[in-house]
C-alpha positions in Angstrom: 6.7 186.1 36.3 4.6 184.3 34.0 6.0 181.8 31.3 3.9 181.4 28.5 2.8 185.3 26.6 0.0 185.5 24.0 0.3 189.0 23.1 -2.7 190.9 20.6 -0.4 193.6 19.4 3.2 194.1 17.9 3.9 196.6 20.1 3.0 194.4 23.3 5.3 191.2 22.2 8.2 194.1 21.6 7.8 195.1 24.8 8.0 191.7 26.4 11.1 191.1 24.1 12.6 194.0 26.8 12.5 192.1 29.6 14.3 188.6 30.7 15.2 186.6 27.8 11.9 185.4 25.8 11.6 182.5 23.3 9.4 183.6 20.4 7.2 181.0 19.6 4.8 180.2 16.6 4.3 177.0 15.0 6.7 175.1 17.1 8.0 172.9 14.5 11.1 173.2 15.0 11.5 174.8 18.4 9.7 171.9 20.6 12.1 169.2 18.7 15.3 171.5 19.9 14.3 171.2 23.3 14.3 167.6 23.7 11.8 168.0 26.4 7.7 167.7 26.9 7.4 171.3 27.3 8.9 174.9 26.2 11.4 175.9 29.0 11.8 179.3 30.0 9.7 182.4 28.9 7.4 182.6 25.8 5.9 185.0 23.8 3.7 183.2 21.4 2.9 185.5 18.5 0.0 183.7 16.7 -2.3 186.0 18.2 -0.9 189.4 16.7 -3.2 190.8 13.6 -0.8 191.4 10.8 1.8 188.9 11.3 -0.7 185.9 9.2 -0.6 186.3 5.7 0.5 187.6 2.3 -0.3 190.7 0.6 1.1 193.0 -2.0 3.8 195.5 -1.4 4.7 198.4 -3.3 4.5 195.9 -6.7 6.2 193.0 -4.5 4.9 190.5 -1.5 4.9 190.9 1.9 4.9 187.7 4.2 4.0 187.8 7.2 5.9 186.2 10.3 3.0 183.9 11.2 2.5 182.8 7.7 2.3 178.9 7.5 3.5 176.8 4.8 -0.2 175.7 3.8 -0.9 179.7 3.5 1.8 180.1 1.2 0.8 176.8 -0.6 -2.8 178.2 -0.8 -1.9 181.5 -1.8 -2.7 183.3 -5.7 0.7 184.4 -6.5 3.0 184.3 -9.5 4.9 181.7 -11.0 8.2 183.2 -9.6 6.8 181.9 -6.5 6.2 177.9 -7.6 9.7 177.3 -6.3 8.7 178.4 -2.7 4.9 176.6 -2.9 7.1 173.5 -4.2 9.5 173.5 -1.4 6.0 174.2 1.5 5.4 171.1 0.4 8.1 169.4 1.3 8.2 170.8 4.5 7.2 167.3 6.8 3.8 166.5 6.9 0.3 168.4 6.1 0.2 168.8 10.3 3.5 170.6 10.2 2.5 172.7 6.9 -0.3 174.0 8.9 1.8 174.8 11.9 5.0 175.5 11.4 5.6 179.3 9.6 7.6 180.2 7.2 9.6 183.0 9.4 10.5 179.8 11.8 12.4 178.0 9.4 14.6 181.4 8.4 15.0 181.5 12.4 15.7 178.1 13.2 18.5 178.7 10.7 19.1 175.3 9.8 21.3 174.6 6.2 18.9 172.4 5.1 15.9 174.8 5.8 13.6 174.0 2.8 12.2 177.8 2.1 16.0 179.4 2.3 16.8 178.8 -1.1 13.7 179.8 -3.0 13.6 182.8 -0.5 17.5 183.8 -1.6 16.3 183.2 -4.9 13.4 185.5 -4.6 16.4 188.5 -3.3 13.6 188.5 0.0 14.8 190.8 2.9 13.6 190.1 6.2 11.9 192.7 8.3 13.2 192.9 12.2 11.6 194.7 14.7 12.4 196.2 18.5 11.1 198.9 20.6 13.6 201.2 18.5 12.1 200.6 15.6 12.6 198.4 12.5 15.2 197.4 10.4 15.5 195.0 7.0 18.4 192.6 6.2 19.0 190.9 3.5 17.8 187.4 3.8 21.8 186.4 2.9 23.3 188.7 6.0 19.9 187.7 8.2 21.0 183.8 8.3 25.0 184.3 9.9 26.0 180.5 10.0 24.1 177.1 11.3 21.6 177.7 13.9 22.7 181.5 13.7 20.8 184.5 13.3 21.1 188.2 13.1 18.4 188.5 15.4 19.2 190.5 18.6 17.5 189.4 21.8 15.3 192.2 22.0 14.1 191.9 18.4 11.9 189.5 16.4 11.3 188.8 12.7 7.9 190.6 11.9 7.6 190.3 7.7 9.7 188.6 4.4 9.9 191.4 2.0 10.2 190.0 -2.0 10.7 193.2 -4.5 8.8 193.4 -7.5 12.3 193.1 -9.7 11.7 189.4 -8.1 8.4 188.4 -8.9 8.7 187.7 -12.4 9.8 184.8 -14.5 8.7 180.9 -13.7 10.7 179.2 -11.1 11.2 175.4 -9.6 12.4 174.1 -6.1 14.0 170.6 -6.4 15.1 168.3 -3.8 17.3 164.9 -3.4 16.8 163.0 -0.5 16.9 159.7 1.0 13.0 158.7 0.2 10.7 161.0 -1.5 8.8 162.4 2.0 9.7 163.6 5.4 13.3 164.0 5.1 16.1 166.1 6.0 18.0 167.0 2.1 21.1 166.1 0.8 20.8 168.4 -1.3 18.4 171.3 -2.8 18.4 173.5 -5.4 15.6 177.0 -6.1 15.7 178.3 -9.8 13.9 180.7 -11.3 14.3 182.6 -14.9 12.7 185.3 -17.0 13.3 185.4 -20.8 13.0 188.1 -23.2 12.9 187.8 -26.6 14.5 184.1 -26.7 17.1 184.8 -24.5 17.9 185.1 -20.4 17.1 188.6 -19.1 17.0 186.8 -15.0 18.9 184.4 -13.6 18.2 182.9 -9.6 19.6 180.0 -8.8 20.2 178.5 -5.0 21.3 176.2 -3.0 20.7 174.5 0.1 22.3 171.6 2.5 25.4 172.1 0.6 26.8 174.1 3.4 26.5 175.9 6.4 24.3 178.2 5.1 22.2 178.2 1.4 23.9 179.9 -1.2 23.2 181.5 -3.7 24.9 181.0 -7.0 25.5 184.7 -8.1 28.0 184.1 -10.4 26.2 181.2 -12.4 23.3 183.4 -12.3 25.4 186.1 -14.1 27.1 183.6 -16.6 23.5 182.7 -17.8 21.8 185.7 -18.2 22.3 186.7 -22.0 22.1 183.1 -23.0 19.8 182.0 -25.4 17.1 179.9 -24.0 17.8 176.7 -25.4 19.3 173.4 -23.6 22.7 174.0 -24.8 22.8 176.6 -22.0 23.1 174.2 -19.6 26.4 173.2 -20.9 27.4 176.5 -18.5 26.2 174.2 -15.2 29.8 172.5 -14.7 30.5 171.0 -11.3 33.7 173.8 -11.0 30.8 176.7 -11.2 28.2 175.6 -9.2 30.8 174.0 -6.5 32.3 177.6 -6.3 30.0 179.3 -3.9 29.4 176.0 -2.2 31.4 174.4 0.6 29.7 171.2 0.7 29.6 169.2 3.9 30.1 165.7 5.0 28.0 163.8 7.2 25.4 160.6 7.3 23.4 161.5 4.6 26.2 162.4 2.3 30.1 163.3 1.5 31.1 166.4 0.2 32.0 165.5 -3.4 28.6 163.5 -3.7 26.6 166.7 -3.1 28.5 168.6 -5.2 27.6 166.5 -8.2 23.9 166.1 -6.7 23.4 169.7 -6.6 25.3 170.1 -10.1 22.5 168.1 -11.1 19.7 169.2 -9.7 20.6 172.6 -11.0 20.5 171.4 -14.7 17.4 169.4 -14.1 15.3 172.3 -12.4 16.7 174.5 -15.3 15.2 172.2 -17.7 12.3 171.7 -16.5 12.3 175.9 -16.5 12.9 175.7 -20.4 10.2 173.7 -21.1 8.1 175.7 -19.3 5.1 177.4 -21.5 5.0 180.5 -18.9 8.4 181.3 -19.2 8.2 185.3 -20.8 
């Protein structure tokens, strides 16, 4: 049987997805470094060849993004300022090379906690679009990742769209991101805001965050505390340590302790929400 599949339709790849294990392949970013080898081992279905799985369009008043869709599409793409957050964070993801390669439906899969797009993508309430040869299905993006380096995903299914709702797409938003240097680095800790404001005061509330635990959070309950506030900088008297620790269950390793990124991400939450206030956009 051959190893390496470069299917032209959906329903093809699905197919293949039927038979012997397969490794879905796109930009390879992260799935070449996980194999520690020269080369992909075992079956492949490469899916960069598949019309509709490149790109972003509208979708019943939200977005839909495609599997395929790199980093450098989203950073090139005319969308709304709910969306800075996730154009911020593309470009943080490694190098131009790798924002040009690796897709954004890669680093959901490769499930990593310090997956860049997670938290502007929990932030954005995106669901995730599977499909198999019985049809489709959409998870939230919160049940899709199940724990580090875990998916939902069965073995006969693959990841096909992000959905973003049009409830989402509103407000101005901002990624931030504390790491050892500036580029090319693997977070301590990172934090995806956004807001919308009516009439002086906080009508939406998003805030996530990632490499802070086994998976990115997303801070429902500070969300909810803000939203009625007025939009001033005394709000952020509300981002204590105790609130945004709650949802968190921040790790230790080499980059950092666990009490360390608790106050990091603390922080970067009342910096990102600043930055948000000062905003001109924000309506």
């Amino acid at each position: 049987m051959s190893l390496y599949h470069r299917p032209e339709t959906l329903n093809d790849a699905l197919s293949l997805l039927q038979g012997a294990e397969m490794r879905v392949a796109a930009g390879c970013t992260d799935l070449f470094p996980a194999t520690q080898a020269r080369a992909l081992t075992g079956p492949v279905v490469d899916i960069t060849n598949i019309a509709g799985l490149r790109g972003i369009s509208d979708a019943d008043g939200g977005y839909r993004i495609g599997a395929a869709t790199t980093w450098s599409d989203v950073i090139k793409a005319d969308l709304p300022p709910a969306f800075d957050m996730l154009k911020e964070a593309a470009r943080e993801v490694g190098s131009v090379q790798i924002q040009n390669a690796g897709t954004v439906a890669g680093n959901l899969c490769n499930a990593s906690p310090a997956a860049d797009g997670v938290p502007c993508l929990l932030a954005l309430d995106a669901t995730v679009e599977l499909a198999s040869t019985s049809g489709h299905r959409m998870l939230a993006l919160s049940d899709f990742i199940t724990g580090p380096r875990q998916t939902a995903l069965a073995p006969d299914e693959m990841v096909v769209a992000l959905h973003v709702p049009q409830s989402a797409c509103s407000g101005v938003s901002r990624f931030r991101k504390l790491g050892a240097r500036k580029y090319l680095v693997i977070s301590i800790a990172m934090v995806a805001a956004r807001l919308g404001v009516v009439d002086g005061k906080i009508e939406t509330a998003a805030i996530a965050v990632g490499s802070c635990s086994a998976v990115a959070q997303r801070l429902t309950a500070l969300g909810t505390t803000l939203v009625g506030q007025k939009a001033t900088p005394d709000m952020l008297d509300e981002v204590t340590v105790a609130r945004v620790s709650a949802a968190l269950s921040p790790i230790d390793d080499i980059r950092a302790d666990a009490a360390y990124r608790a106050e990091a991400a603390t922080e970067l939450v009342k910096r990102a929400l600043e930055d948000l206030l000062q905003t001109e956009a924000l309506v």
